[in-house]
Structure formats: structure tokens, C-alpha cells
N, C-alpha and C positions, 0 to 999 in steps of 0.2 A: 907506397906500400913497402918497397923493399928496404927503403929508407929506416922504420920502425915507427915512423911520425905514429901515423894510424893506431900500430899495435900498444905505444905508448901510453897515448891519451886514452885509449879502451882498455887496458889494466889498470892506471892510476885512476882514472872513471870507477871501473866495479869497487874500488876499495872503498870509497867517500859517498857514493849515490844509493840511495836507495829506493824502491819501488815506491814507495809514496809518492816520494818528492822529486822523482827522475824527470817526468813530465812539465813541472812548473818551474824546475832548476835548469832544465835544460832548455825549454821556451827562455826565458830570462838571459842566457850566459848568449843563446842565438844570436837575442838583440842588442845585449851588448860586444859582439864582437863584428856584428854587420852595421851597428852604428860606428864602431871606432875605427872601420876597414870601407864602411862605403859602399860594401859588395854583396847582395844576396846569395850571390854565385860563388862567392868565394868563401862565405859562411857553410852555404851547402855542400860545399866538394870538400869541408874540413872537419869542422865538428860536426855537421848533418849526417857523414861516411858513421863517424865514432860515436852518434848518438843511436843509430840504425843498431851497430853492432853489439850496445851496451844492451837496447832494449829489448834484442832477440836473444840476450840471455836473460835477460830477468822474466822474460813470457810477458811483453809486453805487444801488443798487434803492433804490426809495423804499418801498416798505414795510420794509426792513431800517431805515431811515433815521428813521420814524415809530417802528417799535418802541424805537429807539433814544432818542428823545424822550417817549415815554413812560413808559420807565422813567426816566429821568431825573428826567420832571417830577411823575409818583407819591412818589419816591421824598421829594420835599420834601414833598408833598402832607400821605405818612405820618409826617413825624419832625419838622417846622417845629413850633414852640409857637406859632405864630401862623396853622396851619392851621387850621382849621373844624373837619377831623372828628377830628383830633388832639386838639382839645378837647371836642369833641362826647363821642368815646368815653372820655375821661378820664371827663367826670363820667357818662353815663350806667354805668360801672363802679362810678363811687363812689372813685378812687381821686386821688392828687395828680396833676398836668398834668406833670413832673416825674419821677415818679416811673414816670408811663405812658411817659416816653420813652426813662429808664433803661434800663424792661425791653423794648423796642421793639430796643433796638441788641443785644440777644444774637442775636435772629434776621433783625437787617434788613442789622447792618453784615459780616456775612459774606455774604449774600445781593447783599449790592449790589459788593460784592468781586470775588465768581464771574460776577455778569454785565460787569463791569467786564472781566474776563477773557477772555469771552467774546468780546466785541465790538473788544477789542483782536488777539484772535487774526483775528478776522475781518478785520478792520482793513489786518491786514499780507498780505490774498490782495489787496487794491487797490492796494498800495503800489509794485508795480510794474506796472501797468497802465498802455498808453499813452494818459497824458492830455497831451492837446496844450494848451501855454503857448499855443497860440496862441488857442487855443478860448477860453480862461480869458480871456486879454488882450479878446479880443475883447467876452466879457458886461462887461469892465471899462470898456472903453470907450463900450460900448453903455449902461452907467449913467451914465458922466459924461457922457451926451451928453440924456441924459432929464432927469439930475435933476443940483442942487447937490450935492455931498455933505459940505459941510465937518461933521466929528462932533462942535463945539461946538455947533452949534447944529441938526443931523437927528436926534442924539441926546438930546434935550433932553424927549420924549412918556415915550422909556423909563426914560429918569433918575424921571421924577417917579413914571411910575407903579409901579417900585420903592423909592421916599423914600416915598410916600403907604400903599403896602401894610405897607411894613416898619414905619411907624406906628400900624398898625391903624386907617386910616381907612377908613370905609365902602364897599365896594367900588363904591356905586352915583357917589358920590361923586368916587371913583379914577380909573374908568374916563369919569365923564364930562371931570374936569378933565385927563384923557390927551387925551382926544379932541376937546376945544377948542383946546388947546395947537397940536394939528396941525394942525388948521386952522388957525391963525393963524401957523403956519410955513408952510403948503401956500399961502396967498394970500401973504403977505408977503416968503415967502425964496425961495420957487420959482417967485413968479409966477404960479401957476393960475389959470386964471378961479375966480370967484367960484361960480357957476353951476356949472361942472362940479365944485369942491371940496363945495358944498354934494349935488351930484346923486351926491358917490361917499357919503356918509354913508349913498344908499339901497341902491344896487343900484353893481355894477361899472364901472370906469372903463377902457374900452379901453388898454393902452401900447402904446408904438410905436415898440420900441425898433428892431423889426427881426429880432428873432431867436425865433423861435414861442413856444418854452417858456418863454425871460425874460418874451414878452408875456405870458405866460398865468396865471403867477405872481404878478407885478405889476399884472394887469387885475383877479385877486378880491377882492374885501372888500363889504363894505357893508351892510345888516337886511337887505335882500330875499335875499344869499345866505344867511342864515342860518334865512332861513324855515322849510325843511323842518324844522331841529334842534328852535325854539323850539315848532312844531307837535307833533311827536316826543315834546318833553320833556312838556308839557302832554298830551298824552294819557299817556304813559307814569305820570304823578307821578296824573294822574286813578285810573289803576289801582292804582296804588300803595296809593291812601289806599283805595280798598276794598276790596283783597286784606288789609290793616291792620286796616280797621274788620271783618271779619267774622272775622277772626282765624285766614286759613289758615294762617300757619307756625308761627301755637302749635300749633292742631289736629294740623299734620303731623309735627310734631318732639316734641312732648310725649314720646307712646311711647318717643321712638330715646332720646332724651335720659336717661329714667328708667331704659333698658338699659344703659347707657353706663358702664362701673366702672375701665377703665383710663386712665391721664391721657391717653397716645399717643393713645388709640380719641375721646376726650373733646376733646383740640384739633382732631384730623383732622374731628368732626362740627361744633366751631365755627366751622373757616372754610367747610365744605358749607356749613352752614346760611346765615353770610354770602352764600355765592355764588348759593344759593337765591334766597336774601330780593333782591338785584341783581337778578336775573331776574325775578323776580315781580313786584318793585315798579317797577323801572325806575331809582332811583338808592338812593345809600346810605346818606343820614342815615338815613333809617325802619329802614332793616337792620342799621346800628350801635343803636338804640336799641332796638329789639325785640329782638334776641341778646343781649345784655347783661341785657335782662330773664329772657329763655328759660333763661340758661344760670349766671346767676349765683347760686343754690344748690348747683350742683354743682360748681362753682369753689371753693365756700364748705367743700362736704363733701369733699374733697380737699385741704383746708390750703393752698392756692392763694391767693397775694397777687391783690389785683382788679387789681393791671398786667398780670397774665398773661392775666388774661378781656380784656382792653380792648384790649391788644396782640393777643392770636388772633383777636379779633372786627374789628380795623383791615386783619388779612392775608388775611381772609376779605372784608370789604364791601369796604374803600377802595383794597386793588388790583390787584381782579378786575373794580370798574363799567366802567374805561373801557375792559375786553375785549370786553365787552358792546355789540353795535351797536344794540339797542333803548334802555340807559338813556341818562340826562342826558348823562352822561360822555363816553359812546362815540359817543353822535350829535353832540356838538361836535368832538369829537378828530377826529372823523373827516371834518364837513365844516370844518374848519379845514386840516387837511392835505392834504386831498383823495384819501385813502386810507381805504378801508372797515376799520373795525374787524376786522373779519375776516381779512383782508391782513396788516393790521401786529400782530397777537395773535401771531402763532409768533415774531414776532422780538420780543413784551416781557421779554425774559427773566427778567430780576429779577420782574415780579409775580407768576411762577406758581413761581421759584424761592422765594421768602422762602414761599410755604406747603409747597416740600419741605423747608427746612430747618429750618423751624418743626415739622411733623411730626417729623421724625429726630432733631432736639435731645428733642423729649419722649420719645420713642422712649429715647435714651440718658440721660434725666436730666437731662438739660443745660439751664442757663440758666431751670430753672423758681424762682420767686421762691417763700419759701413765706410764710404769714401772719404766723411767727413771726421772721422774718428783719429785720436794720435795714433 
């Protein structure tokens, strides 16, 4: 924030978006910045900050607005080769990294199509709504009055820390050389005290622009807001590994599983089980790698290529967690945006759509890989 990154990209935003198309433009630029970065997390703490604050000016609901960013930034999450769990569920499948993404687009790029749709139809009930030029001008002015905003150089945190992701450099490493950078645009280019640039690294820095909702916006960031999540997560993940070590969702799906003889009945229980496994554990490595265990004999005895297992088990964990307001996912998404999981879940479209149409395609035969296939 003190940087101007934020303030930046939410000026040069109002000028070029408009309420129609804010919703389907801004789903779109999501996916392609968490396909090119790898990260849903780092989609949402950058553009998802600056899409929240574009759409609370144009009178756009912010939980429509967050759903809208989170399908977005799932959507790269699920299909990037340089996602975590993209790769995670490749090998825990057993299958090529490649070939999991293959079978990933029969059921993800229609899916992401129809929410695409969605949000566009949506789109255009804003598009005549009276938003006053003047309101707009005015958070316009109220940034350049806060901050610098030349985009060679407020731009320069995001630039890297998508040149660093799209290298596959260490995330810990990513995000800290992000956040150096800013500081040393925050003291240097903006002028900040030293003192208050170092004091916003902990807890929030009041703004003062003048107008409540820019300040409030611009006032969050810092570890102490983040406190509740990392608490959240660490308990959560604490459950996690003991719901794992005593082995309740082999115990409880074992049975269903061994019932289980139609392909439809057979994906429909692998992404429950995914969404299960979210719930019980709190995030979704452990739930991609457990299902994949659980269920890849009957993948096996169904002539089922292991893209299909890897792909149902991705539509099932990776994106469903961050609907979830107890796991990892949902508790950062959610205090990053400052909208409860709960809130912004009716409007993720895409993630609960790609497991209806992953169901209906098996349903019709469609798009299942089989073993014997190139």
C-alpha cells in the first residue's frame, strides 16, 4: 500500500473499465495472471485488493466482485504447469504434468466459458447504472493527491513478483524480494517516513485521502492483519494431519468407494470425497494426495487414464478449499478481501460449475480419457 502498487493499478483501472465489462474483464486478466504466476494467492493479494476497490467505486456488490476473483484466480491455480497443486495431483496420480492439463480442459474450458457468461450477463445490469464521473474523478484525484503514481516505476513490486513466479522462484524468496522492492519505492519515491513504511510491514497504516472507503482500503495490509488467517491455518493444517494420521476418510469412503460401479456415480464421489477431505483437513494438498490414493484402483478398474483421476480429484480439492471459510484458502481469501467466504461462495461460479460439468460430461461419456488411448 505504501508503495502506491495498489493505488496505481486502482486509478489506471477506473480510467479504461467500465461497469459492464468490469466483472468479465476482470475474471479474464485473474486467470491470466494466476495462470502466468502459479498462484491464486498471489492473484488475490494483488489484483483481487485492486479489483475490490475499483468495484466499490463503481457500486458494484463486493461479494459479486470477490466471487468474481476467485474464480478467476482458481482458475490459474487449477490449469497453470507451474501451480503447486497442478503438479501436486499430476504425480500423486502417476500421470504426465501435461497430460493432466490436457484432460483438465474438457471439463475446466467449458466451465470457465459459462461462468465467463455468467458474469458478463451480469455485467451488463451495471452498465447502465448511475455512476457519476464525478465520484470516479474525485477517488482519482484523491490518489494523486496521496500518492506518486507514475506506472514505470509503482509498478515495478508486481512486475517482479510475476518475472520471479513465472520462474519458478521460491515463493518465500518472491514474495520477500516483492516486498523489499516496495519499500524502497515507499521511502524513496513517495517519500514515506521510514518509520511509518517500516511500521506498515506490521499492522495497518491509516490513509487520508478523505473519502472513508478509499481510506479503508488503502489503510489494510500488514502480519498483524493477517494474524487471524495464519492462526486459522495452523490450527486448521494441525487437524488436518490428524484426521490423515488416523485415517478417517479412508475409514469413511472405503465402503462408498467399493460400491461405486458407474464412471458418473465414480467421479460424482471423487470430487465429494475432495470436498470432504477440504473440510476435514482444512486445505488441499493432503486431500489431493489422499484421493488419488483412495480412489486410484477404481480409476484403474474402469480403464480410466490417471488424467481423469488427477483432473476429478483437482475439481474436487483445488476448487472447492477456498469456498471453504475454515481452510488455508478461504481464511486468506477471505481476510485479503475483506468478504467472508461465505459471502463470496454463491457468486464463485466457475468452481462449483466445473464439478457440474465434470459430473454431466461423465454422465454422457464425454471427454473421459481411457488407458488405452494416445
Amino acid at each position: 500500500m505504501q508503495s502506491g502498487t495498489i493505488a496505481a493499478l486502482m486509478y489506471f483501472g477506473l480510467s479504461w473499465l467500465t461497469p459492464s465489462l468490469f466483472l468479465s474483464v476482470g475474471m479474464v486478466l485473474c486467470a491470466l495472471m494466476s495462470v502466468a504466476t502459479g498462484t491464486s494467492w498471489g492473484t488475490v493479494g494483488t489484483l483481487g485488493v485492486v479489483f475490490m476497490g475499483i468495484g466499490e467505486a463503481m457500486a458494484i456488490p463486493l461479494p459479486l466482485v470477490a466471487g468474481m476473483v476467485v474464480c478467476g484466480a482458481t482458475f490459474g491455480d487449477k490449469m497453470s504447469p507451474i501451480s503447486d497443486t497442478t503438479n501436486l495431483a499430476a504425480m500423486s496420480a502417476e500421470t504426465s504434468l501435461y497430460r493432466h492439463i490436457y484432460s483438465m480442459l474438457f471439463t475446466t474450458a467449458p466451465s470457465f466459458l459459462i461462468a465467463l457468461l455468467i458474469f458478463t450477463a451480469i455485467g451488463f445490469q451495471y452498465g447502465n447504472a448511475n455512476l457519476s464521473s464525478s465520484a470516479i474523478s474525485a477517488i482519482q484525484e484523491a490518489l494523486r493527491a496521496e500518492y506518486r503514481l507514475s506506472p514505470a516505476v509503482t509498478l515495478l513490486p508486481i512486475v517482479l513478483l510475476a518475472t520471479l513466479s513465472i520462474k519458478r522462484v521460491a515463493a518465500e524468496v518472491t514474495m520477500s524480494a516483492s516486498v523489499v522492492l516496495a519499500v524502497l519505492i515507499a521511502i524513496f519515491y513517495q517519500q514515506s517516513n521510514v518509520a511509518e513504511v517500516l511500521n506498515a510491514l506490521w499492522s495497518n497504516t491509516a490513509a487520508t485521502t478523505g473519502i472513508e472507503n478509499l481510506d479503508n482500503l488503502l489503510g489494510r495490509g500488514g502480519i498483524f492483519s493477517m494474524a487471524w488467517t495464519l492462526i486459522l491455518a495452523i490450527m486448521a493444517l494441525a487437524l488436518g494431519g490428524v484426521m490423515h494420521g488416523v485415517g478417517f476418510l479412508r475409514v469413511l469412503l472405503s465402503g462408498i468407494i467399493a460400491r461405486v460401479n458407474k464412471v458418473w456415480a465414480l467421479v460424482a464421489t471423487t470430487i465429494s470425497s475432495g470436498l470432504i477431505g477440504n473440510m476435514a483437513m482444512g486445505e488441499a494438498y493432503i486431500s489431493i494426495i489422499l484421493n488419488c490414493q483412495l480412489f486410484k484402483e477404481k480409476y484403474e478398474s474402469q480403464q480410466l487414464d490417471p488424467a481423469v483421476l488427477s483432473r476429478t480429484v483437482e475439481e474436487g480439492s483445488t476448487l472447492t478449499t477456498g469456498l471453504i471459510p475454515w481452510t488455508t484458502a478461504g481464511a486468506f481469501y477471505s481476510a485479503t478481501l475483506g468478504i467472508s467466504a461465505l459471502e463470496y461462495a454463491p457468486y464463485a461460479f466457475f468452481n462449483y460449475l466445473n464439478a457440474l460439468v465434470a459430473i454431466s460430461m461423465a454422465t454422457a461419456g464425454l471427454g473421459l480419457l481411457r488407458k488405452t488411448s494416445a
